[in-house]
TILUMPA-263108 format. One record per residue (C-alpha): residue in one letter; x, y, z. Coordinates in steps of 0.02 Angstrom, whole numbers, plus 50000, padded with zeros to 5 digits. Example, Ala and Ser with C-alpha at 12.3 -4.5 7.8 and 13.67 -1.06 7.14 Angstrom:
# residues 2
A506154977550390 S506844994750357 
***
This chain:
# residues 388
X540495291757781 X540985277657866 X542145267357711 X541585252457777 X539685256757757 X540045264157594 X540905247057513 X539655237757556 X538365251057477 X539485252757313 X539505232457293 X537505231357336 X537055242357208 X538235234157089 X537885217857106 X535705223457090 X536405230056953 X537175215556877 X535845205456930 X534515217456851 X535515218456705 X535745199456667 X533965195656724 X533275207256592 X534535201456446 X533895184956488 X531925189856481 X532485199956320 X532865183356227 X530815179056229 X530175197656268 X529275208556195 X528235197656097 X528055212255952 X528825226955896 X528575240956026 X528395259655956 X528385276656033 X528065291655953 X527965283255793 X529865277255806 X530065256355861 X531185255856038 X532665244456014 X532825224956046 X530945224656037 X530455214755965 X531275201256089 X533025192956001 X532115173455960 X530255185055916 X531305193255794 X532345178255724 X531165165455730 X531045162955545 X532925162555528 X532975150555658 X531515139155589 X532675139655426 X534275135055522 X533625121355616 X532975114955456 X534415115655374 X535385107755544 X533865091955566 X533915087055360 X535555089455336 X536365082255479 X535375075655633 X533875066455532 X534975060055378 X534745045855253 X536255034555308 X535905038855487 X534175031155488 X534875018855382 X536005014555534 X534625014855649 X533635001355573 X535064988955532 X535504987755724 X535084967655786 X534074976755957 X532884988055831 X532424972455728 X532254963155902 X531334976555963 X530204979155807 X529754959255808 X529254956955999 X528234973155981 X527334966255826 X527224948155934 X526204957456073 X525194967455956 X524924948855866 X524644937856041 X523264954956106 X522304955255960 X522014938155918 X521544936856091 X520204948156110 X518394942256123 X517434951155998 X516894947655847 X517824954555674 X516304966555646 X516524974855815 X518234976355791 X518004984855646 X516554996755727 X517985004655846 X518645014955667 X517025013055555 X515095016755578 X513885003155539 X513155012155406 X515115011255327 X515004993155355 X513654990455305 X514085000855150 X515754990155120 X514994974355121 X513774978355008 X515224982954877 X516234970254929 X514964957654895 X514444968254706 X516504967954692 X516604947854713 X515144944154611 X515904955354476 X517504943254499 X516484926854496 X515474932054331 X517084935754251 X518024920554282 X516484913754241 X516394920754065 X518344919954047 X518124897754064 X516714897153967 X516874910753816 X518784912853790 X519414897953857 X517974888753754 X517254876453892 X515554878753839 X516084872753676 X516944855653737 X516234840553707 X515604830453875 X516944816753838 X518324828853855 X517944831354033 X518204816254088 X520024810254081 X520454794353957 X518564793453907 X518374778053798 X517194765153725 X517694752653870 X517444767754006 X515674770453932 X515304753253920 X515954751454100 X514964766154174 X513144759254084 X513524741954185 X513474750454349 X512314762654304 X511064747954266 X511624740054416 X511284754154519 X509514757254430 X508994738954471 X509554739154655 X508684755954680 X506924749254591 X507194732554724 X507394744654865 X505694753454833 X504744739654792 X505314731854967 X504814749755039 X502864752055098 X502734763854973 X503334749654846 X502094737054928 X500644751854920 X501204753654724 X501114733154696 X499374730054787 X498704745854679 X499234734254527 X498834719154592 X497024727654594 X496984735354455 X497364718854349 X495934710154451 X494734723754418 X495264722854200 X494764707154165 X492994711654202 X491544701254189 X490944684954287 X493034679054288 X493644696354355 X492304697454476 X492594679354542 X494574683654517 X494514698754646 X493384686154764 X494554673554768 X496344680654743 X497174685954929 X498194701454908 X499464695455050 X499914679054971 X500004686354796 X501154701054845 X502594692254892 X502684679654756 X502514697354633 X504104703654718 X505024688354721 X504494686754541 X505144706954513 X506734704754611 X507244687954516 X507044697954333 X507954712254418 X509274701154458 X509504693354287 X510844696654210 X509824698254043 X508874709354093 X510214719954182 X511134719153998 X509674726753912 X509694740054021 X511614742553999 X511284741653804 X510124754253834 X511074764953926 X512494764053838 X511844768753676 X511194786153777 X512754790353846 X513784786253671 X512384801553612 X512734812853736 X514584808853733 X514614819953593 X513704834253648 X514404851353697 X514134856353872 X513164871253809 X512104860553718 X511824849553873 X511434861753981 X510324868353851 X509444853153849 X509264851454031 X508824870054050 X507874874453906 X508824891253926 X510264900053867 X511234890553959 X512684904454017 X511644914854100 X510914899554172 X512594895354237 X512634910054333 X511134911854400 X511824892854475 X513504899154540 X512344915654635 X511504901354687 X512684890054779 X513914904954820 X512994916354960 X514414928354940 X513224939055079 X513004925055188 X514784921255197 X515234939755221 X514064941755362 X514544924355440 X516334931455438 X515974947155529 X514904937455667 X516424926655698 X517544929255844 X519084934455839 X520114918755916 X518914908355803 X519614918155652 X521594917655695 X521654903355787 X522174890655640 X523454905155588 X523854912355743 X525564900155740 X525914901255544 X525604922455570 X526944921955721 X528164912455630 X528224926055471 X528274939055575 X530244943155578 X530294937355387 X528944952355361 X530364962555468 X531764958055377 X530574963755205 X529864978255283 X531814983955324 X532424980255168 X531074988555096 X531355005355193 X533305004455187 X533005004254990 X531445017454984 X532165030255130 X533205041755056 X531985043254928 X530545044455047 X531605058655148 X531875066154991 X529965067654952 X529435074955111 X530665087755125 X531135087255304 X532005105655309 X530395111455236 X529425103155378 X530495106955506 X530335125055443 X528595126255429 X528255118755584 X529585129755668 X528595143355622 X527125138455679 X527625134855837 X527015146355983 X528575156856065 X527785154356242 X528005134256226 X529845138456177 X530005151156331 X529435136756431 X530275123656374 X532055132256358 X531365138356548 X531015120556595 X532655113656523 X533945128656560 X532965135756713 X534375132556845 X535645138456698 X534625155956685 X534685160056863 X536415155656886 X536745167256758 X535535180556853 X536695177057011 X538445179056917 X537975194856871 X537515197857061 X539235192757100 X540245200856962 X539425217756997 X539585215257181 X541455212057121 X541465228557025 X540765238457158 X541905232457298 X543495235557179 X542745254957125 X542715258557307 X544545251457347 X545115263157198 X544065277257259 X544625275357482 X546475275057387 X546095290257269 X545635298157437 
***
């Protein structure tokens, strides 16, 4: 045989060889999947070499990623750098500046994560939940903090005999001014010709009939009002009525504000109370007025004030977690996870990614064994021409 022809045979087959050889150690890392058996009796290396350690290896790398890669003081080190707060604050700037911006109301916000029949549901607790809140404030003020049981005086700060006496002067002024400004109204003229009448019509007999003949209704009103408004103006008659009134407020001074309302209501007057605060608080309306509103209607009087806390909340929020982590990776139990997730994870996906990563790695590997058998081959025939 030709010793050319036969070298280059010898290093062909070599280096397939090689090639073969290194090709199928490779494949033998992922394959076979399972234990292969023939006869009864499992063929060796099957099942593949990362098959048959995987649960070693989920262990390892568990052990590796808690206790050295994902640590405690290395996180720790992450979160104190300047660019990670800087980071963390612009990101929580945009999220600020894009919501606040959108145009939708609060309620269809909140219908991208909830159904309506969960809104509908929440507001209907929340508003049971704040009337719970208002009834007990309510009680707490008026049963253990004793307002019901205060005197009306004590409400009103440095309440005094001069106070009261200065109150039933304005009170009576205000009475008269209001009884001049009906009686100038039509209503007050309709009311003073009805009188006017009336008197005519009493005295009866041959002088009331030749009264209501003779008296004019138009000339007689005005000098009754004029007459009305110059006793209303007197300031003897506006001290009776002061008199007067001061001698009711100096008894009611004294009452209880139970007692008043009591005596306004004619029933027990806490549960009156808050039947008054359901009244003027439409806890509802306000709750459904608040989900109708838009969003830049809601945020814009805070929009400025919620910018400017935002990297005091990031300076909490990383105190906060440099404080709670090691804890916090202490209660998850990151080898644990790792581990278990390890585990779970399919050996095709790590074929491919180890594939995708180390691809041009593998088949330089395939080729090197190409070479070094090609290598072999051409060196066995050397020692073979010189044996001959």
């Amino acid at each position: 045989m030709n010793p050319l022809f036969m070298i280059m045979i010898n290093m062909a087959v070599a280096g397939f060889v090689g090639g073969i050889t290194n090709h199928l150690a490779i494949k033998m890392l992922f394959h076979p999947r399972r234990p292969v058996y023939i006869g009864g009796r499992k063929i060796p290396f099957t099942p593949g070499l990362i098959p048959k350690r995987k649960d070693e290896i989920a262990v390892s790398l568990g052990q590796v990623v808690g206790e050295y890669l994902v640590t405690s003081a290395g996180l720790n080190e992450s979160l104190q750098r300047p660019d990670f707060r800087q980071k963390l604050i612009r990101k929580l700037e945009d999220w600020l500046e894009e919501w606040t911006s959108r145009e939708e109301t609060l309620e269809e916000w909140i219908l991208a994560w909830k159904s309506p029949e969960q809104i509908e549901k929440f507001k209907a607790g929340l508003k049971d939940w704040l009337q719970s809140k208002v009834r007990e404030g309510a009680a707490w003020l008026w049963m253990d903090k004793g307002v019901g049981t205060k005197e009306l005086k004590s409400f009103v700060p440095g309440w005094n005999e001069q106070k009261r006496s200065k109150l039933a002067g304005r009170m009576a002024d205000l009475l008269a001014e209001e009884v001049k400004s009906e009686l100038m109204s039509l209503r007050g003229e309709r009311l003073l010709r009805h009188m006017i009448s009336r008197m005519t019509q009493r005295s009866g007999g041959f002088l009331g009939a030749l009264a209501g003949f003779f008296v004019d209704e138009d000339k007689l009103l005005p000098k009754v009002q004029a007459a009305l408004f110059q006793q209303l103006d007197s300031q003897s008659f506006r001290a009776t009525i002061q008199v007067h009134l001061d001698g009711r407020l100096a008894g009611l001074e004294s009452m209880t504000l139970a007692e008043a309302a009591r005596h306004l209501a004619g029933e027990e007057p806490f549960e009156q109370l808050l039947e008054h605060i359901e009244t003027v608080l439409p806890i509802r309306k306000w709750l459904d007025s608040l989900g109708s509103m838009k969003l830049p209607q809601l945020t814009e009087p805070y929009r400025e004030v919620l910018k400017a806390s935002i990297p005091k909340a990031v300076d909490m929020f990383l105190r906060l977690a440099e404080n709670r982590l090691e804890r916090v990776i202490e209660a998850i139990e990151l080898p644990a996870v790792v581990e278990a997730q390890v585990s779970k994870f399919p050996i095709e996906r790590i074929e491919e990614i180890l594939l995708s990563v180390s691809g041009k790695e593998f088949r330089a590997i395939t080729w090197l064994g190409v070479l070094l058998g090609g290598f072999i081959g051409l060196f066995q025939s050397v020692f073979l021409l010189l044996q001959q």
